[in-house]
N, C-alpha and C positions, 0 to 999 in steps of 0.2 A: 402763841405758845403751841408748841408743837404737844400733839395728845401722844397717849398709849395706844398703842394698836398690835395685830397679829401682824408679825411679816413670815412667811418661808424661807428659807435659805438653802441656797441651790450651792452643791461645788459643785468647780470644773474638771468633766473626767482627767483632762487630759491637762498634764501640768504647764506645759509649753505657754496655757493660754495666760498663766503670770508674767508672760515676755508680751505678747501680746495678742491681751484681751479683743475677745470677737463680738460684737453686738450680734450679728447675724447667726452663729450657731445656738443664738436662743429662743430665735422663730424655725430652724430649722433642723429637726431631727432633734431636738431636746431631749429627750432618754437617751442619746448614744453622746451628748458633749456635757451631761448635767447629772447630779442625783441630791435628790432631797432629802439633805443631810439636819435639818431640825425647822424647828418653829419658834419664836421669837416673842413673849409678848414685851412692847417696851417704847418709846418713840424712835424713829429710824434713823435718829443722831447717835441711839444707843447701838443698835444691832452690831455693828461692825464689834465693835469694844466685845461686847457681852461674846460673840463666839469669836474668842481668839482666846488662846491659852496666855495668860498674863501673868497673875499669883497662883490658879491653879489652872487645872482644867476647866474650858470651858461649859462641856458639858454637867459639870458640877454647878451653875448658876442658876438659882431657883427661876430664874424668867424664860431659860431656855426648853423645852422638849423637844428631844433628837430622836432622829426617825433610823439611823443607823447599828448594825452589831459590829459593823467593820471600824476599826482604828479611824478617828477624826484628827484632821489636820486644823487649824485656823481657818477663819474664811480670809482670802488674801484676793488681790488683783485677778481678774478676769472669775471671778464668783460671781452672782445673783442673788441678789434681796429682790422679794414682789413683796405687795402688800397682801392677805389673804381677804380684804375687805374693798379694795377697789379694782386689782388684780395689776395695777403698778407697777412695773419693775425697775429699778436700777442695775447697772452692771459697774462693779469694784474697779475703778483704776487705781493707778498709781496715786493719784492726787482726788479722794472724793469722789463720787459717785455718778454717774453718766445716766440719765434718765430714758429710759428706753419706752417704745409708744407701749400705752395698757394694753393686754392680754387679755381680753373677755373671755376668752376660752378656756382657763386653765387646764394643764395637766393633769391626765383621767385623777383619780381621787380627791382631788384638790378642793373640790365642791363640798363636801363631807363637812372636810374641817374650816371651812370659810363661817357654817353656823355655830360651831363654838365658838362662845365669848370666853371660857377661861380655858388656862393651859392644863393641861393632862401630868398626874402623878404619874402613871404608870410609866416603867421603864427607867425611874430612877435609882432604884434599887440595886445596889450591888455593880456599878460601873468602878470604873476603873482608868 
């Protein structure tokens, strides 16, 4: 049985990469091909589902906290799920999810939020 966990969720700056998605621009230069657009808590069968606009918006879904003020798109093909508890990542294809090697490193801030265990109210207020 798949648990609850925290994942990150990364888009891709650059739309192109839903033609086709890059494993490599996720070890490389990650802030200029990625922005960590929310947090996730939920099993990572859910994550995809939970941020995608479906019935509403996404960032309307009590499991989500989004780290963005700018307009959110869906996570779609060539996106990033990590796990924030073993640092994981998968990269969105077309068909399911590509497992990419762990990330021991995470992206500066990222270590913060790997010690919360619950997701954050703040910033849900007044979206749109």
């Amino acid at each position: 049985m798949e648990k609850r966990e925290r994942y990150a969720v990364y888009h891709a700056n650059d739309l192109h990469a839903m033609l086709a998605p890059q494993a490599k621009h996720w070890y490389t230069d990650r802030c200029r091909h990625y922005t960590h657009v929310a947090d996730v808590e939920a099993r990572l069968s859910q994550v995809f589902a939970l941020t995608n606009h479906i019935d509403r918006s996404w960032t309307d879904n009590p499991e989500v906290v989004w780290h963005t003020a700018a307009p959110v798109r869906s996570t779609s093909v060539g996106d990033v799920i990590v796990s924030l508890l073993s640092g994981q990542a998968w990269l969105v294809m077309p068909f399911g999810l590509q497992e990419l090697a762990a990330d021991h490193d995470p992206p500066a801030g990222e270590d913060e939020r790997r010690d919360t265990a619950q997701p954050s109210d703040e910033g849900k207020e007044g979206r749109s």
